[in-house]
N, C-alpha and C positions, 0 to 999 in steps of 0.2 A: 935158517929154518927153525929151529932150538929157538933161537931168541923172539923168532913173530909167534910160536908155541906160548911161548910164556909171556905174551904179550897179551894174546887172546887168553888164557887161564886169568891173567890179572885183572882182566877187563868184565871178565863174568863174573867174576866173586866181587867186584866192584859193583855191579850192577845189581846181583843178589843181596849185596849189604845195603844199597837204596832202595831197593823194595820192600824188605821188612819193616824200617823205619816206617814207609808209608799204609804199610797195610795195617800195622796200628795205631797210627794218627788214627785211618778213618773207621777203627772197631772205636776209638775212645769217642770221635769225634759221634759216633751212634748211637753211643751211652748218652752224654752231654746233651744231643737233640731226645733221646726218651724220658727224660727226666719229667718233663714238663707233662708229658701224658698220663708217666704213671702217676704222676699228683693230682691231674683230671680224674682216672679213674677212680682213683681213691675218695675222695671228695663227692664223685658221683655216687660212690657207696655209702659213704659218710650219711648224705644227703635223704637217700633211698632208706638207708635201717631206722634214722630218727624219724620219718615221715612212719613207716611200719611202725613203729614204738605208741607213736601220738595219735593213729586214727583207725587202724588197725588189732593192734596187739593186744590181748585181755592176758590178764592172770589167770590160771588154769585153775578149776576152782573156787570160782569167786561165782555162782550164777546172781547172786544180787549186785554187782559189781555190771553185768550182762545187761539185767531188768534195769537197773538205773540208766546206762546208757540208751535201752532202747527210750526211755520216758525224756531222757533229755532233748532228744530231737523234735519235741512238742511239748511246749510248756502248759498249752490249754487245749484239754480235747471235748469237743461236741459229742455226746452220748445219746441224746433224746432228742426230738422237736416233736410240740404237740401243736396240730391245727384245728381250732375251734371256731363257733362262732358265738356270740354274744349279744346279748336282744337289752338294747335301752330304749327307755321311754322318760317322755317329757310334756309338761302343762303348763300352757302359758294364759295368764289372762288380760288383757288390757281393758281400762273403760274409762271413765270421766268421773269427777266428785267420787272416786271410790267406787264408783258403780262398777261394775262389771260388765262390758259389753262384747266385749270379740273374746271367743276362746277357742284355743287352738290345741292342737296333740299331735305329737310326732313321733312315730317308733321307728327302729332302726335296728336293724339284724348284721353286725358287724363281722365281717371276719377277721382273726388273730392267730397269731404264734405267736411261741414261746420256745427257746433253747435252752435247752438243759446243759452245762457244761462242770468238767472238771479241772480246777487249777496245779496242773502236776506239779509248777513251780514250788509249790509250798510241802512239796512229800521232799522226805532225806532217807537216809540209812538205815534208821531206825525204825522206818515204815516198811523194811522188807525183811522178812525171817524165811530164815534155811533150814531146811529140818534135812541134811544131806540123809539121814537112814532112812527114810522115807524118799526121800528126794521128790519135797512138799516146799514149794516157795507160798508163802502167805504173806498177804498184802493190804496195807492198810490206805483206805481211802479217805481224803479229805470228804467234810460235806458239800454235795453237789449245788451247785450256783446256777440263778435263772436271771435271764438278760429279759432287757424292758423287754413288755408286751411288742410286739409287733401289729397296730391298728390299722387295718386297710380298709379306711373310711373312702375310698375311691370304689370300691367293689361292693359297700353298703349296701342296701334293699331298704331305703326308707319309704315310711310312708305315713303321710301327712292329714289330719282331719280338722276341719273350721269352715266356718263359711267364708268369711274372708283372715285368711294370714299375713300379715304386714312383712315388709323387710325386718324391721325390725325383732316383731318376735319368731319368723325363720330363723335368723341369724345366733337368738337367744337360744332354741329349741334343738341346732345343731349342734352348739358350743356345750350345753349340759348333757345331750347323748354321747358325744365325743368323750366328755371326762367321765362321765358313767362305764362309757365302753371297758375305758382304761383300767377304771377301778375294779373292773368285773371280772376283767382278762387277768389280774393280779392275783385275784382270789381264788379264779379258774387253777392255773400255774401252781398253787399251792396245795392242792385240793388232794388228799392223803394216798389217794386211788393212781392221782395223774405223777405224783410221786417215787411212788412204789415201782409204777413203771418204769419211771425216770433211773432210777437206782438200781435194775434189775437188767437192764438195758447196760447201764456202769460198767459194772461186776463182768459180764458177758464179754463185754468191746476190751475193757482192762488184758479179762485172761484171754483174749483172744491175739489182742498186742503183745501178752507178754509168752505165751506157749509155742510160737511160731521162733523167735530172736532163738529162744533157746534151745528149742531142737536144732535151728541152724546153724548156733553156738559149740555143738557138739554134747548137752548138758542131756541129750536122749525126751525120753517121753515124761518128761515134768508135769507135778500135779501144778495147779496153778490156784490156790484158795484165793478171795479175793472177799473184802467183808469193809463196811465202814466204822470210822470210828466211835460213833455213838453206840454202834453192835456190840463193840469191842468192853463198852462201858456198863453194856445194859449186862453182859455175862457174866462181870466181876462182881 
């Protein structure tokens, strides 16, 4: 009885000495399988702070740092379109030995646009001043750029006078109203009044792009000056 006693005590501390063994095999063996995730994880973090850094993250402090990024995401902004119309006229004559015998006249009431636009591409660092005591961002603008005429010679209002008009001098009499139009609409586009608009318009759209970014920036109620370079020139 003593001897099957101590046979059973042998057999259980035998069996408690192979289960220890095993039950840290399978804590190491759960280490070894986590390995690989916590390197996922990591790496997913890694991935996530440099994405935050590069599209995200500002300098705290910097509001022209703020205003440059908003201006980068549009390197050319539309400010102005002016719709006009413009009235060309043309005379044609044709006749025999010099004579003069068919004469024709054709006027034409064109409509046009013009776009006013500004190239941000070409502003830098130097085109924006921080006045933080103030907390006054002043801005400097390129001069504003106007894209060809837009002629809609489909929409025309012409109208034609002779007793008889050939193909021929139609064909003459619409070609010189057309380049007239053109020419008309270019001068219109420049014209100190349609301008003035044009730039006024600028200034408005600018601090309106830029006072919104930086209140949501956290930079508060920003004055936002906005002014062009030749301003800049005529004050000096």
């Amino acid at each position: 009885m003593a001897d099957r006693l101590k046979t059973e005590d042998r057999s259980a501390q035998s069996s408690a000495e192979t289960l220890v063994p095993k039950a840290e095999r399978q804590k190491s063996l759960a280490r070894v399988q986590g390995v690989p995730w916590l390197i996922v994880i990591l790496l997913l973090a890694a991935v996530a702070w440099l994405g935050y850094r590069a599209f995200i993250y500002q300098e705290e402090g910097d509001p022209v740092g703020s205003a440059m990024l908003a201006f980068e995401k549009q390197n050319s902004l539309t400010v102005f379109s002016s719709r006009f119309e413009v009235v060309a006229e043309s005379e044609d004559q044709r006749g025999v030995f010099g004579v003069p015998i068919l004469q024709s006249r054709q006027a034409a009431i064109v409509p046009a646009s013009v776009e006013y636009r500004l190239d941000l591409s070409e502003m830098d660092r130097g085109d924006f001043v921080w006045d933080e005591a103030a907390e006054t961002l002043t801005v400097t603008l390129p001069q504003i750029q106007t894209s060809t005429p837009n002629i809609d010679e489909g929409s025309a209002r012409v109208f034609t006078e002779g007793a008889w008009v050939t193909r021929d001098a139609s064909t003459d009499l619409a070609r010189n109203n057309s380049r007239q139009a053109e020419r008309k609409a270019t001068a219109f586009a420049k014209n100190p009044e349609i301008l003035a608009l044009a730039r006024q318009s600028a200034k408005d759209a600018v601090r309106q792009n830029l006072a919104i970014p930086l209140q949501v920036a956290g930079y508060g109620d920003v004055t936002v000056n906005v002014r062009f370079a030749d301003e800049v020139n005529a004050a000096s």
